[in-house]
DRENKOL-327279 format. One line per 8 residues: number of its first residue (from 0); their letters; for each residue x negated, y, z negated of C-alpha. Coordinates in pm, 1 decimal. Example, Ala and Ser with C-alpha at 12.3 -4.5 7.8 and 13.67 -1.06 7.14 Angstrom:
2
0	as	-1230.0:-450.0:-780.0; -1367.0:-106.0:-714.0
# end
This chain:
494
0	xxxxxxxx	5334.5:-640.6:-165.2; 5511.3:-566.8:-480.5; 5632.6:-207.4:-498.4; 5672.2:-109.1:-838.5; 5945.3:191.2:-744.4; 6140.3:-53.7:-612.8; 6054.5:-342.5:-823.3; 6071.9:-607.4:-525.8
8	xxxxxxxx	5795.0:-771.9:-344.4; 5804.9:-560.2:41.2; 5709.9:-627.5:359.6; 5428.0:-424.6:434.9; 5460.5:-141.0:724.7; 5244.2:119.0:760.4; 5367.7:466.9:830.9; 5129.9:536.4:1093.2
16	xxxxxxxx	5072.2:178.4:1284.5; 4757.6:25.1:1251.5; 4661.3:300.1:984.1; 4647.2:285.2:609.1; 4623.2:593.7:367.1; 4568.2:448.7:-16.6; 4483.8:617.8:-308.9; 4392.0:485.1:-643.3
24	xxxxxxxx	4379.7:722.7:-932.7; 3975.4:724.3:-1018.7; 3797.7:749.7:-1381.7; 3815.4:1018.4:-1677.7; 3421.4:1037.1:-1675.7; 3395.1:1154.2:-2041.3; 3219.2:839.6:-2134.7; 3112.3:492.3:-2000.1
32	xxxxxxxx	3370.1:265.7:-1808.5; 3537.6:1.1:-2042.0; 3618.2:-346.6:-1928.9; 4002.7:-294.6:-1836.0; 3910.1:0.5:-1553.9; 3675.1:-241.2:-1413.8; 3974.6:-482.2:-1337.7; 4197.4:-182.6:-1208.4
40	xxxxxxxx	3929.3:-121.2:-982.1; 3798.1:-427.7:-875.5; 4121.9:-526.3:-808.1; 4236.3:-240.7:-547.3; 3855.3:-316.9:-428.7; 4012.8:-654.5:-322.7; 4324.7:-498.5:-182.5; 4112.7:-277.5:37.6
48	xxxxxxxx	3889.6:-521.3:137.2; 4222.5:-728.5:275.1; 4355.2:-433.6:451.3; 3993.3:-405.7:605.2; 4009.0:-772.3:728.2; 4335.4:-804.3:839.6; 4210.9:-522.7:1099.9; 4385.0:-224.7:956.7
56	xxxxxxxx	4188.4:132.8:914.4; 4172.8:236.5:602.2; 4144.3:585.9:418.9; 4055.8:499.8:70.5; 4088.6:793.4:-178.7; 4014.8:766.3:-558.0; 3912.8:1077.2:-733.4; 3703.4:1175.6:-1019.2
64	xxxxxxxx	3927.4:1302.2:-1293.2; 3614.6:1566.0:-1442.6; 3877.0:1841.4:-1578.1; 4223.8:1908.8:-1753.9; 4293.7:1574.8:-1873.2; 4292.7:1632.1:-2290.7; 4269.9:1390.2:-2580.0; 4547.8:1212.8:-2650.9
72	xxxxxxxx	4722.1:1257.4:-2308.4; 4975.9:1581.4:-2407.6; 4969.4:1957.2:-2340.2; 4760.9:2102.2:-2576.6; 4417.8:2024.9:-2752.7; 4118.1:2022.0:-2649.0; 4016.2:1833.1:-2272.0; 3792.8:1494.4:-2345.3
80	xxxxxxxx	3516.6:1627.6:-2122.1; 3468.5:1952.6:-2304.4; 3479.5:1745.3:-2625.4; 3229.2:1493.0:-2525.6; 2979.1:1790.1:-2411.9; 3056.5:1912.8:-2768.1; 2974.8:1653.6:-2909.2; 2638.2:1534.3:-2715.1
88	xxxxxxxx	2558.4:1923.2:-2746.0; 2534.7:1946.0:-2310.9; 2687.2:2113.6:-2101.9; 3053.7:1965.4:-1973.8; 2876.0:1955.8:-1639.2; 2622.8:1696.9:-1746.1; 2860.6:1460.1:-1919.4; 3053.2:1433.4:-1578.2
96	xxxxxxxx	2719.3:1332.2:-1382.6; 2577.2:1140.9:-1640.3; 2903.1:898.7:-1689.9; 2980.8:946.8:-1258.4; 2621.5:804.0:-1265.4; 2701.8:516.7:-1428.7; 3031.1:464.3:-1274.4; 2889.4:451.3:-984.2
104	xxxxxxxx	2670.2:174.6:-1080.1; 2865.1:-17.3:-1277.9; 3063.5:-61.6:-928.5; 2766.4:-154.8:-733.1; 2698.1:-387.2:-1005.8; 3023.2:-593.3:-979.3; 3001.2:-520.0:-609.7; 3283.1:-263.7:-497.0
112	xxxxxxxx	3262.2:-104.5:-192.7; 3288.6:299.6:-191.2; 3600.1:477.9:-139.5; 3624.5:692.2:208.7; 3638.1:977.9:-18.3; 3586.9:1038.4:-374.5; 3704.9:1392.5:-430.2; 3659.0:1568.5:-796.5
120	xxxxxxxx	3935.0:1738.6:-969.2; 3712.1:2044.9:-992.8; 3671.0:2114.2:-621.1; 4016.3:2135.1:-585.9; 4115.4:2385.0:-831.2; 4262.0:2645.5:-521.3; 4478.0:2370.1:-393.9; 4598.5:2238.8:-753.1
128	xxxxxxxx	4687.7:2623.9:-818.9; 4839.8:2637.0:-462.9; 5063.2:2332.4:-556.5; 5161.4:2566.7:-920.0; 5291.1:2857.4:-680.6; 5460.7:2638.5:-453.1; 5651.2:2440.9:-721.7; 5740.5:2739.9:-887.8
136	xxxxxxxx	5867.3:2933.2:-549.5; 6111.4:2634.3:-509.0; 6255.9:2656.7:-893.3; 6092.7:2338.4:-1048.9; 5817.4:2528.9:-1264.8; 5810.7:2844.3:-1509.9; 5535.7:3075.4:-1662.5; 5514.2:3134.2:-2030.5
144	xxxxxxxx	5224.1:3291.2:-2226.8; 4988.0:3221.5:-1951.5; 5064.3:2864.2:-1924.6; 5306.0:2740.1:-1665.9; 5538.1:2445.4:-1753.0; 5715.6:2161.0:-1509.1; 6114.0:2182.0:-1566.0; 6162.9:1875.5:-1616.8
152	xxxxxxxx	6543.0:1876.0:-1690.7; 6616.4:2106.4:-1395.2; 6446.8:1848.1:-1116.2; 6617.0:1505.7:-1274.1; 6949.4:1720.2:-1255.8; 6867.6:1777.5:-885.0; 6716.1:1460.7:-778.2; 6813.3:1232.3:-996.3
160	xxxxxxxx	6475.0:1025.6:-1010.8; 6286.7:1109.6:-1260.5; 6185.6:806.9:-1405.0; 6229.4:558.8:-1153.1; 5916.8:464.2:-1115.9; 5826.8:399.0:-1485.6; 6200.5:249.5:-1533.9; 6237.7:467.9:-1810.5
168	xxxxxxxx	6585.5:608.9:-1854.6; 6570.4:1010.5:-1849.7; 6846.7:1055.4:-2161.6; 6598.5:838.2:-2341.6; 6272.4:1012.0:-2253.3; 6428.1:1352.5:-2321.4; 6546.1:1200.0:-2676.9; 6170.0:1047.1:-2696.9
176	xxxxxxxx	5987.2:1347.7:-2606.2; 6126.7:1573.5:-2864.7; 6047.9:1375.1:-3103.5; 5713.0:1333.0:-2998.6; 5621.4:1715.5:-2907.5; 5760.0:2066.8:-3032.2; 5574.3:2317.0:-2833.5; 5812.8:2667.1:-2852.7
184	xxxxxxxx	5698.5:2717.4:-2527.8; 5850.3:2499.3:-2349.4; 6274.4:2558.5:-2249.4; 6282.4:2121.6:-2285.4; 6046.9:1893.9:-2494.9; 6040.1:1689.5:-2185.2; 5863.4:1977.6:-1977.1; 5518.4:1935.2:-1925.5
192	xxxxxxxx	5219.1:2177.8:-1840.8; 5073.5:2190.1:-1493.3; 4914.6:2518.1:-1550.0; 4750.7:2570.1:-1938.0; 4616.0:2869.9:-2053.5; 4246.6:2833.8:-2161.9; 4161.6:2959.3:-2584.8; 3860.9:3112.0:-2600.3
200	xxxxxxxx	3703.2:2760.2:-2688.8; 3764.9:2630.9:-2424.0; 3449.5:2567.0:-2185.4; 3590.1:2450.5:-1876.4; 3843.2:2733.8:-1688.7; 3927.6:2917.8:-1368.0; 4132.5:3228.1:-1286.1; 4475.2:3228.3:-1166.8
208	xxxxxxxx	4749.6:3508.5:-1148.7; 4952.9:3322.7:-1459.5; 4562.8:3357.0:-1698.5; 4242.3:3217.0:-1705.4; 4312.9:2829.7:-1779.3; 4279.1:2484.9:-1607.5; 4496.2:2255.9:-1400.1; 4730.9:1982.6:-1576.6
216	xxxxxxxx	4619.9:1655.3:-1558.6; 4907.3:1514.3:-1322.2; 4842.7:1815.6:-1076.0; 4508.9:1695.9:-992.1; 4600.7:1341.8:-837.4; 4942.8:1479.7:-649.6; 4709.0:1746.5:-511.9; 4411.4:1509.4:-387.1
224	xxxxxxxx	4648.8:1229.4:-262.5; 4807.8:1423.9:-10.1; 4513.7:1676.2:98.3; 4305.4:1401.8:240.5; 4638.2:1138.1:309.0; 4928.7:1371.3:422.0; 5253.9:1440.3:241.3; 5366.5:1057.9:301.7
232	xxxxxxxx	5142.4:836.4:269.6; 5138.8:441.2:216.5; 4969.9:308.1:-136.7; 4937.1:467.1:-487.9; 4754.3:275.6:-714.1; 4661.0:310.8:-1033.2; 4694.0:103.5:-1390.3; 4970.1:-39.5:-1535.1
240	xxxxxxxx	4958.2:270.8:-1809.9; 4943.7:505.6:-1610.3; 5351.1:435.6:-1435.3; 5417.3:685.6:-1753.8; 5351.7:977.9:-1769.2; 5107.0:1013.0:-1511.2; 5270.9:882.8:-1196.4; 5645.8:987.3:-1271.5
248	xxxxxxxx	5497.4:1311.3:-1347.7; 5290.1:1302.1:-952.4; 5596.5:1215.3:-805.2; 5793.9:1458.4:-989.9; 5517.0:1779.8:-852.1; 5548.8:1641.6:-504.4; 5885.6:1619.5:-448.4; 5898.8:1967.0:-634.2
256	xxxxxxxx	5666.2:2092.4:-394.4; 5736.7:1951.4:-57.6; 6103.1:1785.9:-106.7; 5907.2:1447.9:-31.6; 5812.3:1179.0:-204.1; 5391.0:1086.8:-174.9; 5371.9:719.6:-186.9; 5562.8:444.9:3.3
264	xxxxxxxx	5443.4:160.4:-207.8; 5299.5:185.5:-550.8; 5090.2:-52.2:-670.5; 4961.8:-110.5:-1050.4; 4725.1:-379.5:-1176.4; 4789.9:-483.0:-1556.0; 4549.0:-458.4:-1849.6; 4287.5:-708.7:-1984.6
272	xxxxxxxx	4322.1:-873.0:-2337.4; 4026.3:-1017.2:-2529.3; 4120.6:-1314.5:-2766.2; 4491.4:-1298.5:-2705.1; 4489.1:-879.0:-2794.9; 4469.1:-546.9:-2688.2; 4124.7:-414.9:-2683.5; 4060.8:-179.9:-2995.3
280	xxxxxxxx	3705.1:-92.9:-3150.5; 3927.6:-4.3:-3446.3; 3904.4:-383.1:-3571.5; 3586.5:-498.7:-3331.6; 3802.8:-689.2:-3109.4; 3611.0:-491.4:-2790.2; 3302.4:-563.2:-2605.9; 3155.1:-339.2:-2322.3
288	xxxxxxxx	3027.6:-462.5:-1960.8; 2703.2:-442.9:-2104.4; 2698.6:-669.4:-2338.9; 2929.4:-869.3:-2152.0; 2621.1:-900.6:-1927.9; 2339.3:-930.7:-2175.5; 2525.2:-1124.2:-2436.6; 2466.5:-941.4:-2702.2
296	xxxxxxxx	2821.7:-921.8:-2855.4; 2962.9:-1171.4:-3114.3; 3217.2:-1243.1:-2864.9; 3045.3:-1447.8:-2671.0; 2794.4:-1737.1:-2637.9; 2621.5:-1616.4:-2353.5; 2529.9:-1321.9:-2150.1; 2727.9:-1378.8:-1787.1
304	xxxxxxxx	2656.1:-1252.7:-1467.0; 2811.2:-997.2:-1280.7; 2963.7:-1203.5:-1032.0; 3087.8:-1428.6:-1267.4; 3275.1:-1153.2:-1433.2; 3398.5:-1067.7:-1095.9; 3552.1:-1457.9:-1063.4; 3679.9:-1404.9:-1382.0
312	xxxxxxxx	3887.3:-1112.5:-1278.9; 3993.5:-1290.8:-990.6; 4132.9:-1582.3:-1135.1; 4447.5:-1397.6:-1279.0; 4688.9:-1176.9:-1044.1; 4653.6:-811.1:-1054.1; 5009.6:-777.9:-1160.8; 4931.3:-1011.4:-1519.0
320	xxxxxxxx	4777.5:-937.1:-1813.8; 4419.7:-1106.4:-1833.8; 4267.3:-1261.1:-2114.4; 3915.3:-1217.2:-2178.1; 3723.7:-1507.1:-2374.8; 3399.9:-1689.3:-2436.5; 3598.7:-1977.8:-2299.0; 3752.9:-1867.7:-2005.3
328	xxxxxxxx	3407.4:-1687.8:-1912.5; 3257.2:-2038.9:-1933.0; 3550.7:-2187.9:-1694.7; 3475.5:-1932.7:-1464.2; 3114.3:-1918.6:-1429.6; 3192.9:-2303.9:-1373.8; 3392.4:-2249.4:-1084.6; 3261.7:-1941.7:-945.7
336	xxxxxxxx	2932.7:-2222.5:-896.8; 3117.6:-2479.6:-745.6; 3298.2:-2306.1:-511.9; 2910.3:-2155.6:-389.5; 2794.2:-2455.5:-376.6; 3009.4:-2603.9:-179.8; 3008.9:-2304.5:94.2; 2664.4:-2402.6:62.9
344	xxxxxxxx	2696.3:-2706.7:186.9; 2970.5:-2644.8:442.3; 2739.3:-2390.1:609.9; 2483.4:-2689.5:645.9; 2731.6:-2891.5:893.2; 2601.2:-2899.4:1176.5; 2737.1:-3211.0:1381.7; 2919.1:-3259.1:1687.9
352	xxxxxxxx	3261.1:-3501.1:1735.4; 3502.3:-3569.1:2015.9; 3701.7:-3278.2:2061.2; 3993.7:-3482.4:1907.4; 4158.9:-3373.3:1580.4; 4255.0:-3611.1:1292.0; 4533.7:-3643.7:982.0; 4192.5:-3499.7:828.5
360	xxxxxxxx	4166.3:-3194.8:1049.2; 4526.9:-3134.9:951.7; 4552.1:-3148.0:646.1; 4183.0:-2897.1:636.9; 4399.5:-2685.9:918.6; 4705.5:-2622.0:653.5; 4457.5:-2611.5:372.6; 4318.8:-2295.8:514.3
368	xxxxxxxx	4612.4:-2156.7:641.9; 4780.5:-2198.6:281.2; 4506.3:-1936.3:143.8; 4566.6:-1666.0:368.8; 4958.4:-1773.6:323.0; 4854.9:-1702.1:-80.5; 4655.8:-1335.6:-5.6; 4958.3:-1222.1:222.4
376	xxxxxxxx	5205.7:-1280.8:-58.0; 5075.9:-925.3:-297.6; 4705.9:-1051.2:-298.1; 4795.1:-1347.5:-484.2; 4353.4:-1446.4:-587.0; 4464.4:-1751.7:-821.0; 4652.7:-1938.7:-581.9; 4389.0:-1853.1:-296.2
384	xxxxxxxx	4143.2:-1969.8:-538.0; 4354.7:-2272.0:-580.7; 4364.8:-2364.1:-222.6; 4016.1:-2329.8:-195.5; 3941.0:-2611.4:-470.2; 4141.0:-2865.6:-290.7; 3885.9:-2846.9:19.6; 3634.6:-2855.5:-194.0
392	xxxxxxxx	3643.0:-3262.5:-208.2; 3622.6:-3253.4:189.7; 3347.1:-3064.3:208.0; 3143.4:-3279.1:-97.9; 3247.8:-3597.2:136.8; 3021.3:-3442.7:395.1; 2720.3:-3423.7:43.0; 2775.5:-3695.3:-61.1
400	xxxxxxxx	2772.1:-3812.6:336.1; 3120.1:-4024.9:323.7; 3285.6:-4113.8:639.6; 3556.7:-3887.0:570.8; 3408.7:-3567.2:728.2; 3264.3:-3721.3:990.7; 3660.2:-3789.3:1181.1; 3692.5:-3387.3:1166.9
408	xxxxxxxx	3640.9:-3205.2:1477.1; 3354.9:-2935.6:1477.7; 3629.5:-2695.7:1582.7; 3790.9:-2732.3:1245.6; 3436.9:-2713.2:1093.4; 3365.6:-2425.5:1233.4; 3722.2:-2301.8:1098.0; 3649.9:-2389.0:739.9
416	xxxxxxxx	3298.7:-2219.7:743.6; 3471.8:-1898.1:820.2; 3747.2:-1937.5:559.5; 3499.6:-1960.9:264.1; 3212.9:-1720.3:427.5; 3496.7:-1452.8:445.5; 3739.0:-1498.4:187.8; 3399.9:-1598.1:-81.0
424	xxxxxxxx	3193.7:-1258.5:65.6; 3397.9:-1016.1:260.0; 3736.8:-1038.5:77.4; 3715.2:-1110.7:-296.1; 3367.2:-922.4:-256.8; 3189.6:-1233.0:-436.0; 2822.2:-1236.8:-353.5; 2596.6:-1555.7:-371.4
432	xxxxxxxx	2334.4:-1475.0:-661.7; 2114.4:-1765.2:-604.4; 2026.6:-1518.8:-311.9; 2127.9:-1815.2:-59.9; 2421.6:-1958.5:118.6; 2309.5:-2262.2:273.3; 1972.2:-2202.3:404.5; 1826.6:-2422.9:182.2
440	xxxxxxxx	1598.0:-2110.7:36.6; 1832.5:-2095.9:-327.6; 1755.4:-2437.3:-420.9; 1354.0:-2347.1:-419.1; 1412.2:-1973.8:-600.8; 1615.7:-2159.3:-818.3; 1307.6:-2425.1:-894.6; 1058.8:-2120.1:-927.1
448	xxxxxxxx	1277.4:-1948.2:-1167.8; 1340.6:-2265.1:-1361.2; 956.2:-2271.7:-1399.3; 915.5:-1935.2:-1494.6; 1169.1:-1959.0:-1770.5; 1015.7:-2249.8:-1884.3; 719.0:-2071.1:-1898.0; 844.3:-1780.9:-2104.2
456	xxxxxxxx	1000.8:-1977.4:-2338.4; 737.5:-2153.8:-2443.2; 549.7:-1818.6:-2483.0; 831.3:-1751.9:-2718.7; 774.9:-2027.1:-2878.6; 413.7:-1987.2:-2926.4; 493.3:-1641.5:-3020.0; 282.3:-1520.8:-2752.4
464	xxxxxxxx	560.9:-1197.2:-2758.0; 340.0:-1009.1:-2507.3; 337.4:-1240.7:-2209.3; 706.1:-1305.2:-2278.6; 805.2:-959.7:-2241.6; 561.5:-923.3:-1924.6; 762.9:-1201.3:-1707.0; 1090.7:-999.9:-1859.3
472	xxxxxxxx	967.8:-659.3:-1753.5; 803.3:-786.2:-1439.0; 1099.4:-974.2:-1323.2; 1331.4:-647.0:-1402.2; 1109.9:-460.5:-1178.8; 1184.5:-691.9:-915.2; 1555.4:-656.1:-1013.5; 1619.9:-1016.0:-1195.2
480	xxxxxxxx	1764.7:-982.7:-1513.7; 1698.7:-1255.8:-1801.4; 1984.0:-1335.5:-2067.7; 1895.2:-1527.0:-2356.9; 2188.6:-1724.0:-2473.4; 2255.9:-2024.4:-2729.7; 2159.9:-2239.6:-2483.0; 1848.0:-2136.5:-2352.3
488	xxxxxx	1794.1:-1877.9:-2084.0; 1927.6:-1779.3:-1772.9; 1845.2:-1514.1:-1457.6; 2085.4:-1338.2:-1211.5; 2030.6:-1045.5:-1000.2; 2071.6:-720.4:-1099.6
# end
């Protein structure tokens, strides 16, 4: 896997055998999750779920971030949760169920399994001031005014690694930083807070022996990581934008707590584009999951489905940007349904051959060997993907009932059944939403829903409105979702 500290694809060993410890820094749940943390964490969904197959046992943290972390990322202001309550005129409690809430559904939706534990920011507040006192004892940290600052300057003098993992030269972030902030507070612009003293405004805030304030926003993650992983453990992950400050700053508290560094390998997925840019509702180049889903967004043609989406993702590494677009949405949902139908058709086989293998059986044999080759080299999806395609013609032999798959052995049937039932469903998490893989059963729910939509449609066009939005609502209620595109109508599963 690619380690981003040492910039070098690594062998993977874990510290502790057959054991894995990895944690992935969770949501700010202030408001609904966009797009681009859907890839970060569908992505280390995939990573776990290869850990998981390969045999290992895995402890899979990510965290709730529901405290300390302010607008605009710095050391002062006001924190994004209060603000939200603010503004929605609740109390900062509610806004972090109401968005966990639909966090936690937007990841059932696209099909991500849970973490081992999800711990919250705010039920470690003893710990995170714990990790303050200990940083401080060892020289790394200073009170002022109630607030208690990391010294920044001090530790890079001592350890000579601050900003490693970003890559970030520390004459040039010191130089950067000042001109960036000018808090008197602090004996270096670089410093940064892991203790802040709470203004009477402020809604969310605990006592300590320093004032009554709240945890920095770095302390949280360096104090969850190793309370349920140990001092040492194997995988960080996180996003791309988060190497700086957030990580450098984790690995900074850590090693200015315990002398040790937390992570082994540290992983971070890249961001998602939409039309060749960055994401920005500033100049309406955005589009939510939502209306990804529905179709209700200029962007696109079409509403898509969730699993769709979820090829989508997969078709780019986690390490490269991705490009979102009507186009490439269409490409996907083209492939994601050939490569179901065709494990619906392999799972029909059902014929026996002379235990005798073939030039075919080979060349299947590598062919599946080639995509776990592609998943062991940093979860590479696209090229798995890839591999997959090219057996795609053997298996459409046996469809379209050539002679060709009748030479292979039932041993190396039996082989290729497993390589698209797991890779398809247990490892890229992909789940078959014509509710079949190869019983046969799809094909009729896909004729009954065909009727149905016909049916509605020309209700629509009748302008019979209130039998059209009964098969809607009744088909909601029996989770199916209808999108109404361009080009007629659609259904998927909720």
């Amino acid at each position: 896997m690619y380690n981003s500290l040492s910039r070098e694809k690594e062998l993977f060993v874990p510290i502790n055998g057959g054991h894995v410890g990895m944690y992935v820094c969770g949501p700010t749940v202030y408001s609904n999750v966009h797009l681009g943390n859907i890839r970060t964490f569908m992505s280390f969904d995939v990573i776990y779920r290869y850990l998981k197959y390969l045999g290992y046992k895995v402890r899979y943290i990510r965290n709730i971030t529901d405290v300390g972390h302010l607008v605009g990322d710095v050391d002062d202001g006001e924190d994004k949760i209060a603000k939200r309550a603010r503004l929605e005129n609740i109390e900062p409690m509610e806004v972090v169920q109401k968005y966990t809430n639909g966090f936690h559904k937007m990841m059932r939706i696209i099909n991500n399994l849970e973490p081992s534990i999800e711990p919250r920011a705010t039920g470690n507040i003893l710990e995170q001031i714990e990790m303050v006192e200990q940083i401080i004892k060892n020289g790394f940290a200073y009170e002022k005014n109630g607030s208690v600052y990391f010294n920044t300057k001090k530790f890079a003098s001592k350890y000579k690694s601050y900003g490693q993992l970003s890559g970030r030269v520390i004459d040039d972030l010191l130089v950067e930083t000042r001109e960036l902030k000018n808090q008197a507070e602090k004996k270096h612009p670089a410093d940064f807070a892991i203790w802040m003293k709470a203004d009477d405004r402020h809604l969310m805030k605990w006592k300590s022996k320093w004032s009554v304030g709240f945890p920095g926003w770095h302390l949280e993650c360096s104090v969850m990581s190793t309370k349920y992983l140990g001092k040492h453990f194997d995988i960080h992950g996180g996003g791309n934008d988060l190497k700086f400050p957030h990580h450098e700053n984790e690995v900074a508290q850590n090693i200015g707590a315990c002398g040790c560094a937390p992570a082994k390998y540290w992983l971070h997925s890249n961001m998602l584009l939409m039309n060749g840019r960055k994401m920005a509702k500033s100049d309406g180049n955005t589009i939510s999951a939502e209306e990804l889903f529905s179709g209700k967004s200029e962007h696109v043609s079409k509403g898509y489905s969730p699993m769709a989406v979820r090829f989508f993702m997969l078709m780019a590494h986690y390490r490269s940007t991705l490009d979102l677009s009507d186009q490439a949405l269409l490409a996907a949902e083209k492939g994601y349904k050939k490569l179901m139908d065709a494990n619906k058709y392999l799972q029909q086989i059902d014929h026996v051959i002379p235990d005798t293998t073939s030039e075919i059986d080979e060349q299947i044999n590598n062919g599946i060997s080639a995509v776990f080759d592609e998943l062991d080299d940093d979860f590479n999806t696209p090229k798995a993907l890839a591999r997959m395609f090219e057996l795609v013609p053997v298996i459409n032999s046996y469809k379209d009932d050539k002679p060709l798959f009748r030479d292979i052995a039932k041993e190396t049937v039996e082989r290729l059944k497993k390589c698209f039932s797991d890779v398809l469903f247990d490892i890229f998490g992909l789940e078959d939403e014509s509710g079949d893989s190869g019983s046969g059963m799809g094909d009729i729910l896909d004729g009954i829903m065909n009727l149905v939509l016909d049916l509605r449609q020309n209700a629509r066009s009748n302008k019979d409105w209130p039998t059209a939005d009964k098969i809607r609502d009744e088909l909601a209620a029996q989770k199916i979702i209808i999108k109404d595109g361009k080009d007629g109508s659609s259904w998927s599963f909720n």
